[in-house]
PDB file of N, CA, C and O in Angstrom:
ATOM      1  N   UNK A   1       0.848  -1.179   0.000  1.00  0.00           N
ATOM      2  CA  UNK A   1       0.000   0.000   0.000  1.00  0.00           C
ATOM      3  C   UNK A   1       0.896   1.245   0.000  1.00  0.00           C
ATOM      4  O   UNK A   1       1.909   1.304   0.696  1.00  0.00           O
ATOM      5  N   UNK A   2       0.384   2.493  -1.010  1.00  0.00           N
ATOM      6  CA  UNK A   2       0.829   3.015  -1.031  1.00  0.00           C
ATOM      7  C   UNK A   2       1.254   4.160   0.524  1.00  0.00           C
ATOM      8  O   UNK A   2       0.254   4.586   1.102  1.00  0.00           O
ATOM      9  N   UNK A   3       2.606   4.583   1.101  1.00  0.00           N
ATOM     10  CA  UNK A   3       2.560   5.163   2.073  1.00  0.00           C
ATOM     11  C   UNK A   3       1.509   6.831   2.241  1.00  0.00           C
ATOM     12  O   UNK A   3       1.328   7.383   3.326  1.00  0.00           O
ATOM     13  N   UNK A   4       1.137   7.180   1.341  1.00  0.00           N
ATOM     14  CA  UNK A   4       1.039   8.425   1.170  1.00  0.00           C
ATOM     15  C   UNK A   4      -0.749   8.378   0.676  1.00  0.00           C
ATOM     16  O   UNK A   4      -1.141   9.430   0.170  1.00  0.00           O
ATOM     17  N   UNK A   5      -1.444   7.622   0.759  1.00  0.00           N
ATOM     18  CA  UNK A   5      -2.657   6.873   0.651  1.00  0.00           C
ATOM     19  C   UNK A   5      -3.251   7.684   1.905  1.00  0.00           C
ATOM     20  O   UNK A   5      -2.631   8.178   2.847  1.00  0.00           O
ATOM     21  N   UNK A   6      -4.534   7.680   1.665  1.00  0.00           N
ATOM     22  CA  UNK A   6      -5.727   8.694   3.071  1.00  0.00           C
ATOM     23  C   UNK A   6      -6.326   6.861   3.167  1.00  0.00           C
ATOM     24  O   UNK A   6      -6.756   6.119   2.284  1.00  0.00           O
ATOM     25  N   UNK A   7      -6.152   6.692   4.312  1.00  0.00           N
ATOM     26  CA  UNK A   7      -6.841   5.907   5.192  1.00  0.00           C
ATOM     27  C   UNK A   7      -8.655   6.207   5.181  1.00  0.00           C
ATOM     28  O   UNK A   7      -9.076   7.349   5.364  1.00  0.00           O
ATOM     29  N   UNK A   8      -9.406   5.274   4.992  1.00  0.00           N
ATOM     30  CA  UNK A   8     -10.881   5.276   5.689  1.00  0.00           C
ATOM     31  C   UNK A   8     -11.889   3.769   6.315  1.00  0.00           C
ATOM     32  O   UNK A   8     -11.899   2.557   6.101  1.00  0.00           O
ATOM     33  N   UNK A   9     -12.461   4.516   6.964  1.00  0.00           N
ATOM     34  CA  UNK A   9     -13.684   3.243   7.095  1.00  0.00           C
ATOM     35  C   UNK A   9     -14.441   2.865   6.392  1.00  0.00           C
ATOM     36  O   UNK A   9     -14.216   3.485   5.353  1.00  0.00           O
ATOM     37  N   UNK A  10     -15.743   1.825   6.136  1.00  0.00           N
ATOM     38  CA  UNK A  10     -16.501   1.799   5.215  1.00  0.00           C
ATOM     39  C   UNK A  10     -17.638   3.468   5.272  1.00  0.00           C
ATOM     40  O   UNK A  10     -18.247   3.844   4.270  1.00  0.00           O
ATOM     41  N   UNK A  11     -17.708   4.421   6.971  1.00  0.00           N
ATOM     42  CA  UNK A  11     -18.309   5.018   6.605  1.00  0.00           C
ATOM     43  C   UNK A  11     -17.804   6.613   6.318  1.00  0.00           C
ATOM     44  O   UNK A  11     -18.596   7.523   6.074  1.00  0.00           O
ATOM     45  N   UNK A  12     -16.499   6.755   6.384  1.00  0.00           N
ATOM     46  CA  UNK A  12     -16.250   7.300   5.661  1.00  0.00           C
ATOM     47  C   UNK A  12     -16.203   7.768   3.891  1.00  0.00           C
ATOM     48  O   UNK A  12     -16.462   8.786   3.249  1.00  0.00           O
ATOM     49  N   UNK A  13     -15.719   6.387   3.587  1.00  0.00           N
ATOM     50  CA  UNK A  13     -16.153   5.971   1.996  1.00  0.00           C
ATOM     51  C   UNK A  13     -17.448   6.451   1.634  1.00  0.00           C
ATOM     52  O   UNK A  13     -17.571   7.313   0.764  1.00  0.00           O
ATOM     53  N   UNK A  14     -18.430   5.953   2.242  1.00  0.00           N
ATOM     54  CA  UNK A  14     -19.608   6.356   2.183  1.00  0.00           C
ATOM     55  C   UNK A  14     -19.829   8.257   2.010  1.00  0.00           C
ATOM     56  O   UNK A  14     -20.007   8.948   1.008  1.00  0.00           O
ATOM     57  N   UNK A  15     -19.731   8.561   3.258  1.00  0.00           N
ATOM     58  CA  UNK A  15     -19.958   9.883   3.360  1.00  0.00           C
ATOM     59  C   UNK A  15     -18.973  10.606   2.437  1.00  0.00           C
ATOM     60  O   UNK A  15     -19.020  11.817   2.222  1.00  0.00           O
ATOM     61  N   UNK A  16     -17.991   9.681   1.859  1.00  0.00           N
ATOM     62  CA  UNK A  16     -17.118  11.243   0.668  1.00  0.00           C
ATOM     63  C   UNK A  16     -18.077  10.523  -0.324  1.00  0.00           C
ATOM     64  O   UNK A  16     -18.940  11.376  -0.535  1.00  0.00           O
ATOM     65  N   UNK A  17     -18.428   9.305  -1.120  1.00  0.00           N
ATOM     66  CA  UNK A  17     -19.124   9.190  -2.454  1.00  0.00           C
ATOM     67  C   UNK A  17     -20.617   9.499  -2.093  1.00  0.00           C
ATOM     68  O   UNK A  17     -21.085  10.198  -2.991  1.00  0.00           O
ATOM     69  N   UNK A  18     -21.086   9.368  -1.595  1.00  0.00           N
ATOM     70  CA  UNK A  18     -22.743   9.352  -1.632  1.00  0.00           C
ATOM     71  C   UNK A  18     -22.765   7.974  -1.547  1.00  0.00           C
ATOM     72  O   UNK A  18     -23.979   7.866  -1.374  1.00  0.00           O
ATOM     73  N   UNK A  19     -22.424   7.018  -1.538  1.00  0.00           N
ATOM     74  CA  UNK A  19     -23.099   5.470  -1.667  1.00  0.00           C
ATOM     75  C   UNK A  19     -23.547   5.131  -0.073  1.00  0.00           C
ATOM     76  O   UNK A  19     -23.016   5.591   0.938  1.00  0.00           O
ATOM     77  N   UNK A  20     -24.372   4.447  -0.130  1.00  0.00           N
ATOM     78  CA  UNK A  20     -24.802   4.161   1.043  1.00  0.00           C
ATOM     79  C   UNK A  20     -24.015   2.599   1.325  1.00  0.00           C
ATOM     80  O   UNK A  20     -23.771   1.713   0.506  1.00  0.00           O
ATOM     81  N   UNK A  21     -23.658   2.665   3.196  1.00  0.00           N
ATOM     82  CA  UNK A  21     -22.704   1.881   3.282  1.00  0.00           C
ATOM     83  C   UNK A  21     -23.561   0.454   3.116  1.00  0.00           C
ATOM     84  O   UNK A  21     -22.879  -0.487   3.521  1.00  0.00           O
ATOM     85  N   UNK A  22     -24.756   0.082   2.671  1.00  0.00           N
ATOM     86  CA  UNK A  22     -25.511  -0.684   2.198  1.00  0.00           C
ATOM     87  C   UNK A  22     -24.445  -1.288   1.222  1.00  0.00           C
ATOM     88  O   UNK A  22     -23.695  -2.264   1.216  1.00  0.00           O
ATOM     89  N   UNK A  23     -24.763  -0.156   0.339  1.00  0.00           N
ATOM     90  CA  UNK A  23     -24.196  -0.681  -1.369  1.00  0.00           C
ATOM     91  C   UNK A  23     -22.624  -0.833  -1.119  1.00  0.00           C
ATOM     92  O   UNK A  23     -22.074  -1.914  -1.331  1.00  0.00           O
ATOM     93  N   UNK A  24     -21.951   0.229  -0.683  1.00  0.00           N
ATOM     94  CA  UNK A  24     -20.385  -0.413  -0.764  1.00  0.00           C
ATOM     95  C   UNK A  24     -19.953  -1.818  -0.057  1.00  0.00           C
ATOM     96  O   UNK A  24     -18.846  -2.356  -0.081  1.00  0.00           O
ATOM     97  N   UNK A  25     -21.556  -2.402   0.796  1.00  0.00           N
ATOM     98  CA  UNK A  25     -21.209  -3.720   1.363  1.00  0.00           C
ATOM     99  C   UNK A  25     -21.222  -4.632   0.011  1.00  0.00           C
ATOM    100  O   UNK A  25     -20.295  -5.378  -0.305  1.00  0.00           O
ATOM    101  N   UNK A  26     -22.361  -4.460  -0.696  1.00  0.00           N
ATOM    102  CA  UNK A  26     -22.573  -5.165  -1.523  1.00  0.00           C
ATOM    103  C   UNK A  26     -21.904  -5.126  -2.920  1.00  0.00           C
ATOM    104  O   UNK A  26     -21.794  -6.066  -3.707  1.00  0.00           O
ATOM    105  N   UNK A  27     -21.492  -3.884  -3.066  1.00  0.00           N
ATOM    106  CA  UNK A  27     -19.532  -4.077  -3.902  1.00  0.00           C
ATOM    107  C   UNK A  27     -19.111  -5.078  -3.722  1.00  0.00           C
ATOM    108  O   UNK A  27     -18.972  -6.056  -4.458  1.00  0.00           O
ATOM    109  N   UNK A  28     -18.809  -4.840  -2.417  1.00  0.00           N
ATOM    110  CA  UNK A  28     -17.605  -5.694  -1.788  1.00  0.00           C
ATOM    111  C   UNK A  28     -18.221  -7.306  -2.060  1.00  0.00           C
ATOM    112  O   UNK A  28     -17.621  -7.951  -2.919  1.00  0.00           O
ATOM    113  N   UNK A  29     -19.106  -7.810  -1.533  1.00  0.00           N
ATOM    114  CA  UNK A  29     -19.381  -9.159  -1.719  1.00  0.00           C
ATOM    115  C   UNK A  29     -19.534  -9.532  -3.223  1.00  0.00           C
ATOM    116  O   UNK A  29     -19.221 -10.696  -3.470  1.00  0.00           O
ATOM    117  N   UNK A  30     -19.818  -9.021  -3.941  1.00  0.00           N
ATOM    118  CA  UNK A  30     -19.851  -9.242  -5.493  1.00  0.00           C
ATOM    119  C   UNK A  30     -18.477  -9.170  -6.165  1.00  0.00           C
ATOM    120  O   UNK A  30     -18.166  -9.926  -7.086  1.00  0.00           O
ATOM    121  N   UNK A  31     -17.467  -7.998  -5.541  1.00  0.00           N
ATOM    122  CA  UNK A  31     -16.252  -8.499  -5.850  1.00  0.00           C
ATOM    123  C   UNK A  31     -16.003  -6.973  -6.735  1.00  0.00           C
ATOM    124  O   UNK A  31     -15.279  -6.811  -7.717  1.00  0.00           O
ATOM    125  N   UNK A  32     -16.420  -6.473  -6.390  1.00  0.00           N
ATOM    126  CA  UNK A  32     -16.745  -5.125  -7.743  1.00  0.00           C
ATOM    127  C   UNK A  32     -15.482  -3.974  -6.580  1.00  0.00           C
ATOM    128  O   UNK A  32     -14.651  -3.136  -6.932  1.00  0.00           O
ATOM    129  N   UNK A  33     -15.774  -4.334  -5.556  1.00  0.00           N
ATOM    130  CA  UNK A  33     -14.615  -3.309  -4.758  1.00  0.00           C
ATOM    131  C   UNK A  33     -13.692  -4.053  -3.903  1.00  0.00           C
ATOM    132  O   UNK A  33     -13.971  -5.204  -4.239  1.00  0.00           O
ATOM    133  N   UNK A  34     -12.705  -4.160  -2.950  1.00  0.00           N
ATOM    134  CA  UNK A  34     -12.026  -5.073  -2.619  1.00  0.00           C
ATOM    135  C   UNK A  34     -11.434  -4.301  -1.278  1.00  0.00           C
ATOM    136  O   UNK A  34     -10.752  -3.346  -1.648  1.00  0.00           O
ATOM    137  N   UNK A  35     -11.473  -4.396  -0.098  1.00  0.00           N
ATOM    138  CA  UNK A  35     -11.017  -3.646   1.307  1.00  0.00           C
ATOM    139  C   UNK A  35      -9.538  -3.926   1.170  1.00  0.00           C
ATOM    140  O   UNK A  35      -9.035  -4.905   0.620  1.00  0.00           O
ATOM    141  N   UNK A  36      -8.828  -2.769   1.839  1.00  0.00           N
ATOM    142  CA  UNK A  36      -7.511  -2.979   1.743  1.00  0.00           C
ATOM    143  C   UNK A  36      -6.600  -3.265   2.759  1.00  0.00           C
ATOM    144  O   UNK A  36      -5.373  -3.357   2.715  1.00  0.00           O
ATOM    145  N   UNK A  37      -7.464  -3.404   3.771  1.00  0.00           N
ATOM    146  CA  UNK A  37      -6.869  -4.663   4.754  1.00  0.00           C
ATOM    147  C   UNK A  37      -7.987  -4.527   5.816  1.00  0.00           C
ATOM    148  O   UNK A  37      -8.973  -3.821   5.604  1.00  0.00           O
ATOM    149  N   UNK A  38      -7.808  -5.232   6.982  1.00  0.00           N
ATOM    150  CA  UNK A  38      -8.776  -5.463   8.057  1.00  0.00           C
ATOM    151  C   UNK A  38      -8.406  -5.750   9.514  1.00  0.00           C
ATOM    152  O   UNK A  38      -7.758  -6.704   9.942  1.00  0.00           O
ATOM    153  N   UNK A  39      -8.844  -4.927  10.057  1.00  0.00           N
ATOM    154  CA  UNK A  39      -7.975  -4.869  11.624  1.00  0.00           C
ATOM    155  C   UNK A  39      -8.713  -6.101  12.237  1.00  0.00           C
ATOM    156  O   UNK A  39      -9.942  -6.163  12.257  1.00  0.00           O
ATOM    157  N   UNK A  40      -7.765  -7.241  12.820  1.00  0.00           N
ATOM    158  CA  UNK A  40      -8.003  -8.141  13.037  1.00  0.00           C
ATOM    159  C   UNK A  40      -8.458  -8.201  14.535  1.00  0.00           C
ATOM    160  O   UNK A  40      -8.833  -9.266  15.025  1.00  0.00           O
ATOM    161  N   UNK A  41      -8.421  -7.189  15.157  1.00  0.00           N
ATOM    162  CA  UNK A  41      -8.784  -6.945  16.868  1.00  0.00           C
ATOM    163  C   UNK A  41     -10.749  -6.730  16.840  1.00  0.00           C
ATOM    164  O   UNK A  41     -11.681  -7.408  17.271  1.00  0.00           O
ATOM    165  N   UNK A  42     -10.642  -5.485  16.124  1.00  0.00           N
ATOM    166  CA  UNK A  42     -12.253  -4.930  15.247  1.00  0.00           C
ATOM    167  C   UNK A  42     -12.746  -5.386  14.564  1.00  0.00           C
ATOM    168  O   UNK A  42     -13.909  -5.722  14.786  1.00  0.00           O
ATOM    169  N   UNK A  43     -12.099  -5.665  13.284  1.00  0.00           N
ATOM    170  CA  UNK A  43     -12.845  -6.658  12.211  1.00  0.00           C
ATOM    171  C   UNK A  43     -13.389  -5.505  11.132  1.00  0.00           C
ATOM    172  O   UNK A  43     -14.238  -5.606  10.246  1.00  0.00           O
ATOM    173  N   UNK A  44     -12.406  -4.142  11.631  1.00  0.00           N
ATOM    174  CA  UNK A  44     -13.208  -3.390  11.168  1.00  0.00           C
ATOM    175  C   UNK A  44     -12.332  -3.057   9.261  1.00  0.00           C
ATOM    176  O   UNK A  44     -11.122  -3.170   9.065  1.00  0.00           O
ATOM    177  N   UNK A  45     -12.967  -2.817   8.592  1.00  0.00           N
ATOM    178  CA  UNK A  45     -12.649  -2.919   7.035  1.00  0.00           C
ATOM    179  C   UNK A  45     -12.001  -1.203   6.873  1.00  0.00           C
ATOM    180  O   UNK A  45     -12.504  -0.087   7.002  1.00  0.00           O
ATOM    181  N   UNK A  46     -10.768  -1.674   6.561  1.00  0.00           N
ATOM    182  CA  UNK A  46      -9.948   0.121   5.957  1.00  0.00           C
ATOM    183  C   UNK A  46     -10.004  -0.080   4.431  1.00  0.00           C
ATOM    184  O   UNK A  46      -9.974  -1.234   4.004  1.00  0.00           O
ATOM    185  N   UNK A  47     -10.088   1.011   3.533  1.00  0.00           N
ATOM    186  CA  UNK A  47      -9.933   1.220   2.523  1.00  0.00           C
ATOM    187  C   UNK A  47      -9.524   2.602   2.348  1.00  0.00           C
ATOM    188  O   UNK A  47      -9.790   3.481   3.168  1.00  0.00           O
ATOM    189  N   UNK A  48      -8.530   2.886   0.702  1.00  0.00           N
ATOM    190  CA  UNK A  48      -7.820   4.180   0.468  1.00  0.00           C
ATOM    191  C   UNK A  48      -8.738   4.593  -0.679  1.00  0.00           C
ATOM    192  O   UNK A  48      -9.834   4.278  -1.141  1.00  0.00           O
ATOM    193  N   UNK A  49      -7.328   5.821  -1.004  1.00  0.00           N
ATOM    194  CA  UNK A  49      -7.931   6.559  -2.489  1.00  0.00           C
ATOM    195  C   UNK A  49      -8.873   5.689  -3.352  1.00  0.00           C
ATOM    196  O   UNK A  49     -10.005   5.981  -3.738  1.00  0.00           O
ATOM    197  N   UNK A  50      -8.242   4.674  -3.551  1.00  0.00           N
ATOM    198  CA  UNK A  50      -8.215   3.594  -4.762  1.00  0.00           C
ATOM    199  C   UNK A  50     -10.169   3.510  -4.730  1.00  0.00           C
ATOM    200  O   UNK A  50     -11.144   3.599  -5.476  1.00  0.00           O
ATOM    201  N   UNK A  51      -9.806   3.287  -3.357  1.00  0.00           N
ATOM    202  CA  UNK A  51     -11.600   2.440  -3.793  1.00  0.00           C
ATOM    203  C   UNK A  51     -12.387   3.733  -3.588  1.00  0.00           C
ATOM    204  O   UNK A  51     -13.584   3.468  -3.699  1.00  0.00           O
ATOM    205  N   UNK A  52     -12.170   5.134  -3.312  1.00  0.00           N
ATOM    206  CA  UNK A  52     -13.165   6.339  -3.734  1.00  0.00           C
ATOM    207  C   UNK A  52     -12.939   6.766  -5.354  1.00  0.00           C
ATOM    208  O   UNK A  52     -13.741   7.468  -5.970  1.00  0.00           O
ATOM    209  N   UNK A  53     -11.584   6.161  -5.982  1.00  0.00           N
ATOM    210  CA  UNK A  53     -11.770   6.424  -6.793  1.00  0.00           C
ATOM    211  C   UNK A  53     -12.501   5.245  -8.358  1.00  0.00           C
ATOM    212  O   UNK A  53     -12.898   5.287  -9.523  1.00  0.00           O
ATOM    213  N   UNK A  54     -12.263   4.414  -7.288  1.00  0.00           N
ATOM    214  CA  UNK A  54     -13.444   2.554  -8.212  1.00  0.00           C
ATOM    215  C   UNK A  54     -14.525   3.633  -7.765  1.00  0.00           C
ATOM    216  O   UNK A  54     -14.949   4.628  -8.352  1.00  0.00           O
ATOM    217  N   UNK A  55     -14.707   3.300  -7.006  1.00  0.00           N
ATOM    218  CA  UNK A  55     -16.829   4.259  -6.378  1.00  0.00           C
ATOM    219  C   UNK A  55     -17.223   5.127  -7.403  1.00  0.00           C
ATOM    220  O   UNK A  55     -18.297   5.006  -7.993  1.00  0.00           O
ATOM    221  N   UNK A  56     -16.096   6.316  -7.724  1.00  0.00           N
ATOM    222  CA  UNK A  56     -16.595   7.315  -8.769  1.00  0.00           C
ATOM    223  C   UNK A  56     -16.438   6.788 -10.143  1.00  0.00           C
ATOM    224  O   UNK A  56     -17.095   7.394 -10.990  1.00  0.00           O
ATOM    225  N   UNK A  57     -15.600   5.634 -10.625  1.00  0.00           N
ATOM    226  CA  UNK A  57     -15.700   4.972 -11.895  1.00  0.00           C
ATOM    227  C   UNK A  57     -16.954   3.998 -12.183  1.00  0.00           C
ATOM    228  O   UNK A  57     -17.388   3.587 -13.259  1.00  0.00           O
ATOM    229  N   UNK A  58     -17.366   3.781 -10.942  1.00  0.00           N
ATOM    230  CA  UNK A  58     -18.748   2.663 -11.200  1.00  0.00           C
ATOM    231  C   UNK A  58     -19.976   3.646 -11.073  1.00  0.00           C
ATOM    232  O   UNK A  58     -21.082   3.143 -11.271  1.00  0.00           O
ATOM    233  N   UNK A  59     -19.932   4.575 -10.859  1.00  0.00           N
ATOM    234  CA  UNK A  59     -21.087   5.416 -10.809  1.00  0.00           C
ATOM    235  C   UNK A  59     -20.981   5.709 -11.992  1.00  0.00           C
ATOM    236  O   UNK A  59     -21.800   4.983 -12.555  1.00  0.00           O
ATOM    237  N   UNK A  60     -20.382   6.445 -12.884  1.00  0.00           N
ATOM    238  CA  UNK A  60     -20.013   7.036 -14.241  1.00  0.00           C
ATOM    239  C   UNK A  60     -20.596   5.707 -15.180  1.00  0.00           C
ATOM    240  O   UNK A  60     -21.387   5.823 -16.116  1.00  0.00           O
ATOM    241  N   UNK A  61     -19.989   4.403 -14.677  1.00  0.00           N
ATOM    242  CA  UNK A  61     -20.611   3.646 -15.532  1.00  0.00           C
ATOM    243  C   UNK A  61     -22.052   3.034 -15.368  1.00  0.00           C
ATOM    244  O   UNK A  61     -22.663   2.242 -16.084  1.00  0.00           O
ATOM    245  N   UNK A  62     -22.372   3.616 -14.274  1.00  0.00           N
ATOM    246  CA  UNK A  62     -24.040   2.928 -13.720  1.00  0.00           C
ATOM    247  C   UNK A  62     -24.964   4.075 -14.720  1.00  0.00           C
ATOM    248  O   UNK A  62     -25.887   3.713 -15.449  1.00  0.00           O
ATOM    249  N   UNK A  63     -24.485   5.553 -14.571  1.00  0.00           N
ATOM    250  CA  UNK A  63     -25.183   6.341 -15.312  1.00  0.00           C
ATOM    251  C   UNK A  63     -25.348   6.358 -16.991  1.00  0.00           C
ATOM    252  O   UNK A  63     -26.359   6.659 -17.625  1.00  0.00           O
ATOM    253  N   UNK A  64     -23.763   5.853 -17.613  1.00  0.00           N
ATOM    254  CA  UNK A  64     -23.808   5.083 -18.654  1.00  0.00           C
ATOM    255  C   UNK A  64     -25.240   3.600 -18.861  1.00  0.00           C
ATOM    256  O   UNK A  64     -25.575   3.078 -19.924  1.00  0.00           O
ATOM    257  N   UNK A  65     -25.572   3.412 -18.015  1.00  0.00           N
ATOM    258  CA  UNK A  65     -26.332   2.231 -18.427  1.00  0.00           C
ATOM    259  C   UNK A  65     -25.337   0.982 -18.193  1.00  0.00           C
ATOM    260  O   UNK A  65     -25.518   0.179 -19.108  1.00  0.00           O
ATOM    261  N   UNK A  66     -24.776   0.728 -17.678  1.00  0.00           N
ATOM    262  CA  UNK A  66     -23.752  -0.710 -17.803  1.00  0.00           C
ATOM    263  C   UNK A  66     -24.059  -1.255 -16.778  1.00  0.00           C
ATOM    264  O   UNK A  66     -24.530  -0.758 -15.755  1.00  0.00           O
ATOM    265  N   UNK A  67     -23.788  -2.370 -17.025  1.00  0.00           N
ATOM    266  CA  UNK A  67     -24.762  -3.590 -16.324  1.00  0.00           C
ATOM    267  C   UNK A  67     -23.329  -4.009 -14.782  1.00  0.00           C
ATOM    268  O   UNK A  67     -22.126  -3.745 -14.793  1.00  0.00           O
ATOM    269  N   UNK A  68     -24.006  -4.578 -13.888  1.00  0.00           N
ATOM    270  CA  UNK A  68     -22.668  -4.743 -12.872  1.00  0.00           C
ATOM    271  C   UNK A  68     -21.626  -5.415 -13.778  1.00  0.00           C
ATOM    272  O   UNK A  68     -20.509  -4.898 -13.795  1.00  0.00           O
ATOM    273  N   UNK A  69     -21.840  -6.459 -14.505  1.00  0.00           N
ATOM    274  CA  UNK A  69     -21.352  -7.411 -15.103  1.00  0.00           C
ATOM    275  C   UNK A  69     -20.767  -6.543 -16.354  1.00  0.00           C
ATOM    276  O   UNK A  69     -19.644  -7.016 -16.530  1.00  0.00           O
ATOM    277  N   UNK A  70     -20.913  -5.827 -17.013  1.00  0.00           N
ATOM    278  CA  UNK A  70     -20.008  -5.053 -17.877  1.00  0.00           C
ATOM    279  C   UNK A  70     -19.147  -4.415 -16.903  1.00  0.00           C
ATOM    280  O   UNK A  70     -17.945  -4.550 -17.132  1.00  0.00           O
ATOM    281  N   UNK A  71     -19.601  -3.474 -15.437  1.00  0.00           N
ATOM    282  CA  UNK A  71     -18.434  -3.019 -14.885  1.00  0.00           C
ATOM    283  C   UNK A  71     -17.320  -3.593 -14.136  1.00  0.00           C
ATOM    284  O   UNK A  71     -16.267  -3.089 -13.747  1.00  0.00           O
ATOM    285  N   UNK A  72     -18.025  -5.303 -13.978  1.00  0.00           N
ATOM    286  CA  UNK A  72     -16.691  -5.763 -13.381  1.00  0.00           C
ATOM    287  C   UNK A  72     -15.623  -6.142 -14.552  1.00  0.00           C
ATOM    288  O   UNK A  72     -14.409  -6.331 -14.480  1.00  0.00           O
ATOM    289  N   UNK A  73     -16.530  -6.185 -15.671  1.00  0.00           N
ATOM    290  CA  UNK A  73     -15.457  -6.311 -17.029  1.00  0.00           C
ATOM    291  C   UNK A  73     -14.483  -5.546 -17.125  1.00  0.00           C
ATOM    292  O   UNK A  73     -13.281  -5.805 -17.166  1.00  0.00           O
ATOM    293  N   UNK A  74     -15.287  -4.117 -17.177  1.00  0.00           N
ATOM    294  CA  UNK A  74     -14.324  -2.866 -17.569  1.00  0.00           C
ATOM    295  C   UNK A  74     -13.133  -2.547 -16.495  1.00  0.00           C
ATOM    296  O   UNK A  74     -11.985  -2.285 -16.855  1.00  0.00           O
ATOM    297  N   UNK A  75     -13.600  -2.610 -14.974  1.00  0.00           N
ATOM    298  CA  UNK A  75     -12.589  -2.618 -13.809  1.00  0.00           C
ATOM    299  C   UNK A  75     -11.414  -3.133 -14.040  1.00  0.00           C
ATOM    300  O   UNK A  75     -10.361  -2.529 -14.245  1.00  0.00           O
ATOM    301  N   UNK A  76     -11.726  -4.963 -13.982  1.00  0.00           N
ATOM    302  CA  UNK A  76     -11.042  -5.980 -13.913  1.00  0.00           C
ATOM    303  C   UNK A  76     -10.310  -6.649 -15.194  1.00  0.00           C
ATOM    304  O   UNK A  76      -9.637  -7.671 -15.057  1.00  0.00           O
TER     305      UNK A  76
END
């Protein structure tokens, strides 16, 4: 990981994209976003830049019309 990366929670993530921490759960289980590590005391899920900036690429493509399954294409 990059050193110079902004640290967040899932509800942080939330509160900078608009997604509700609903949906960035359900990213995550579909495979469409990926946590970037997990404090093993909490259990609690950190994620960086990276995945506010997947959040704002899957929105762009949700408004495009693209199906989850085209955006895990285009991501991945």
């Amino acid at each position: 990981m990059d050193i110079h990366q902004n640290i967040y929670l899932i509800k942080d993530v939330a509160r900078i994209t608009g997604y509700s921490i609903y949906t960035i759960k359900y990213y995550l289980k579909i495979g469409l976003l990926k946590e970037r590590n997990r404090s093993p005391e909490t259990r609690y899920r950190y994620f960086d830049d990276t995945t506010i900036e997947t959040l704002k690429k899957i929105r762009e493509l949700r408004k495009a019309k693209k199906s989850i399954k085209e955006i895990k294409h285009e991501l991945f």
